[in-house]
N, C-alpha and C positions, 0 to 999 in steps of 0.2 A: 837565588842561587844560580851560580851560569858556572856548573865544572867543567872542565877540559875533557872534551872528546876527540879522542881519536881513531882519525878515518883511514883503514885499511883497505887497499886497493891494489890488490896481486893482479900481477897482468903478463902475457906471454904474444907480442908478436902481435900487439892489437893497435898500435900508435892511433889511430886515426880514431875508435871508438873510443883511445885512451882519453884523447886531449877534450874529449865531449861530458865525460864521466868524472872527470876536471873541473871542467866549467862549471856542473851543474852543483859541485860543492860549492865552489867560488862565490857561486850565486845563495848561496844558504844566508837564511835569515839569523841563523843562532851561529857568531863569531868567533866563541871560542873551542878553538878545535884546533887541531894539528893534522896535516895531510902524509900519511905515511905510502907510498908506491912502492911497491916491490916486483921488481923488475927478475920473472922468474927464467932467466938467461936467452932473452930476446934477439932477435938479431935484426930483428927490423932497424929502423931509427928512433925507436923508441928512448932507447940511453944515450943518441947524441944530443934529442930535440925536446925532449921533453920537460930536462933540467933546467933546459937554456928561458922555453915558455911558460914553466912554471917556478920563477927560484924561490917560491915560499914554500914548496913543499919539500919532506925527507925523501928522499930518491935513496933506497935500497936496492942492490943488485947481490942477486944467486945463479948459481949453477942451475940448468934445468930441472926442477925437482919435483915438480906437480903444485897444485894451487893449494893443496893444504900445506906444504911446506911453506909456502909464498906467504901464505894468513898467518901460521904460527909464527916467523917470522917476525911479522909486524907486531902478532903481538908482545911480542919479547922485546922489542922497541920501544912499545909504546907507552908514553908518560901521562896517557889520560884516565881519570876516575872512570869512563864510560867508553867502551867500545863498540864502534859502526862499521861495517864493511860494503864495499860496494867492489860487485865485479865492475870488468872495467866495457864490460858493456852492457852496463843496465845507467840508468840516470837516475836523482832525486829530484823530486819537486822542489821549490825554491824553501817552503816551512816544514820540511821533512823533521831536521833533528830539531826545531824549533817542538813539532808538536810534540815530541818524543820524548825531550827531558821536561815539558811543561807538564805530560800527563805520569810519568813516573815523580815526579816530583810531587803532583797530587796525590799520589797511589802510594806512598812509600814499603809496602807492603811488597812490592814487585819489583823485582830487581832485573826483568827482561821484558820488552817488548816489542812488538813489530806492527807491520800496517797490512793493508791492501794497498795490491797493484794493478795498475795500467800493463796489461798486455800488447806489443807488437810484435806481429812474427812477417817476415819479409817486406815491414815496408806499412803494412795494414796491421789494424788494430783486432784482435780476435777478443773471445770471452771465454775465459776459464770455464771446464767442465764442473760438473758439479761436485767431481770427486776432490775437487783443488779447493773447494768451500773452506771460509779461514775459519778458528774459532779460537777463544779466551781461556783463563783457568786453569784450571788441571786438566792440558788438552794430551796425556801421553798415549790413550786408546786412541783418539785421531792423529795420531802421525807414525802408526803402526803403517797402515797399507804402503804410503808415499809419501813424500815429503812436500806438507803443507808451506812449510817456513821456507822464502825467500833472504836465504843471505845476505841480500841488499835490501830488507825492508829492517833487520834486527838492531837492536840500541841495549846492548846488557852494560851491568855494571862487571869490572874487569875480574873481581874476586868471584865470579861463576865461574871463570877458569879456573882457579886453585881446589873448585868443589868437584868442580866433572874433567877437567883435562882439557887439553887441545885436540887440537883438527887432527884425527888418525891418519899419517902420511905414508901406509900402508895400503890402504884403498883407492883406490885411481879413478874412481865416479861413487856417488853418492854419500859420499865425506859430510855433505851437509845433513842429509837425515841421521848418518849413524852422532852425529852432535850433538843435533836436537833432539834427538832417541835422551841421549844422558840428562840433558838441560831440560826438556819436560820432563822427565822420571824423580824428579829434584826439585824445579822452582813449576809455581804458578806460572803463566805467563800473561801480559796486558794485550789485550787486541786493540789495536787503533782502526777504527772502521772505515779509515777514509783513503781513499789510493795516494800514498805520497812519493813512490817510485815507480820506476816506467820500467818493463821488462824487455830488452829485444832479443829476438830469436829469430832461429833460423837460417843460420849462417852456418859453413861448413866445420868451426873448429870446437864448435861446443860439444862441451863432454857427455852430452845427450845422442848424439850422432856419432862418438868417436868409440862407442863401446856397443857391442851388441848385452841381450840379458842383464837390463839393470836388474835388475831380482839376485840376479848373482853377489854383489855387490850389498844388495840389503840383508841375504841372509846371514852373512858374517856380520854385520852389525846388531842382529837380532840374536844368534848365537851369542856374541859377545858381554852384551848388558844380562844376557842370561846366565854366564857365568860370571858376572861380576855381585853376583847375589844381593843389590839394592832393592829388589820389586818388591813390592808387598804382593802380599798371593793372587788378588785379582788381578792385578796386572799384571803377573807372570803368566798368568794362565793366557789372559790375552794374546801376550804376547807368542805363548807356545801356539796357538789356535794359527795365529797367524803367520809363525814359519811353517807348518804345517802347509799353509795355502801356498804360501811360496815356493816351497819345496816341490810339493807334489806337481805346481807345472812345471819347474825345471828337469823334471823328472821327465815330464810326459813328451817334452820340447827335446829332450839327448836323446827318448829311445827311437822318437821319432828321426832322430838325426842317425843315428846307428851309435851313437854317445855310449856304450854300456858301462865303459869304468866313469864319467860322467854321472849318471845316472845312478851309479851305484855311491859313488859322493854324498849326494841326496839320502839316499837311503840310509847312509851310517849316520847321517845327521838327525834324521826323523828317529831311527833305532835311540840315540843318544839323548835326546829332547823329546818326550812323547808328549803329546797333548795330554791334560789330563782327563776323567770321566766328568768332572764338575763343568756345569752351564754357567759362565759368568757373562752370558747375553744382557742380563740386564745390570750390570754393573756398569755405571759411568761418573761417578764420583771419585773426589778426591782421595787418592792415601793420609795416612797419616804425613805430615808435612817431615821436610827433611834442609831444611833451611840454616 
């Protein structure tokens, strides 16, 4: 079986990372795929040069709208069984979706997977903390604190969209964990153990550096899946434990700023979501499946 995948690659003003993020599809071992670029209203020379150096791919162009408009986009476009994204400055390995659909294909049970990555940050290669450790399964207690899933390591089949929704184009950073917040609440997910994308960081425009308080950013995603009433009770509770942790240092970071109606934000949200008195510390299995 060799479905058509396709590769979404929103980009904003990156030409030069672009044309690299490019290549390294080009270079893919698995051929049937379709290259979708969305061009999220660039002004570099991204939209004169890129079309001209790549004519096999769909060259999509928007208004400036954020990178989750730019993804959802694509995928509104997109004609493949299987959907991959790559930002447009991270690279794949040459057997990236090669190994991707080989082992979902083995697995048919799993309808999302992702790998391990190769870390660069300025140039040199670093090593993920420990908190960024990947894992398999029913991983939705590990992707509570931060966002484990690399966007550019994931390979789902496209009808997980129609189960959980698109990329929330409301949130202006961490759009990918409030995603994978829904997509592990929902599906299993396959870990491929081996690095098949490259990560690079550390550059001025990433949206890691262009926002202060990502925790701001997660707790409306954590609020969010909480009123969307999916959880089974263990994992709500989790889940409430852990806007609790979030909350309470955004709390402690506004009073320290002089933040009080800040601060008090926090507070109506802890009052509205309390933790509950139940210890679900040793809970780490599966819910009942929702597939």
């Amino acid at each position: 079986m060799n479905p058509l995948v396709s590769v979404i690659i929103p980009t904003h003003n990156r030409y030069l990372f672009l044309r690299e993020a490019l290549a390294s599809v080009q270079n893919q071992t698995y051929r049937n795929l379709e290259v979708l670029v969305v061009d999220d209203g660039s002004t570099d020379e991204t939209a004169r040069e890129i079309p001209a150096e790549f004519p096999d791919i769909r060259f999509i162009t928007q208004s400036h709208q954020g990178v989750s408009a730019a993804r959802n986009q694509g995928i509104r476009h997109a004609k493949g069984a299987y959907i991959a994204f790559l930002d447009s400055d991270d690279l794949w390995t040459p057997r990236k979706l090669e190994r991707e659909i080989a082992c979902l294909t083995a697995n048919p049970a799993f309808q999302v997977c992702y790998t391990d990555e190769i870390w660069i940050r300025r140039g040199r290669r670093v090593n993920p903390k420990k908190r960024h450790r990947k894992y398999g399964g029913w991983i939705y207690p590990r992707c509570l604190p931060l966002c484990i899933i690399s966007p550019s390591s994931v390979l789902l089949h496209r009808e997980v969209f129609d189960v959980v929704g698109t990329f929330d184009e409301s949130l202006p950073a961490c759009e990918d964990y409030d995603l994978w917040l829904r997509v592990t609440s929902r599906y299993p997910v396959l870990w491929i153990d081996e690095p098949l994308i490259i990560k690079r960081g550390g550059h001025d425009d990433q949206l890691s550096r262009a926002f202060w308080g990502m925790d701001r950013f997660r707790v409306r995603a954590l609020v969010k899946i909480l009123k969307s009433g999916t959880l089974p009770a263990p994992w709500r509770q989790k889940t409430l434990e852990e806007l609790e942790k979030k909350c309470l240092i955004l709390i402690q970071g506004a009073e320290k700023r002089g933040k009080t109606e800040e601060a008090a934000v926090y507070r109506r949200i802890l009052k509205t979501f309390p933790p509950s008195a139940a210890d679900s510390t040793a809970f780490e299995g599966k819910p009942s499946p929702r597939l």
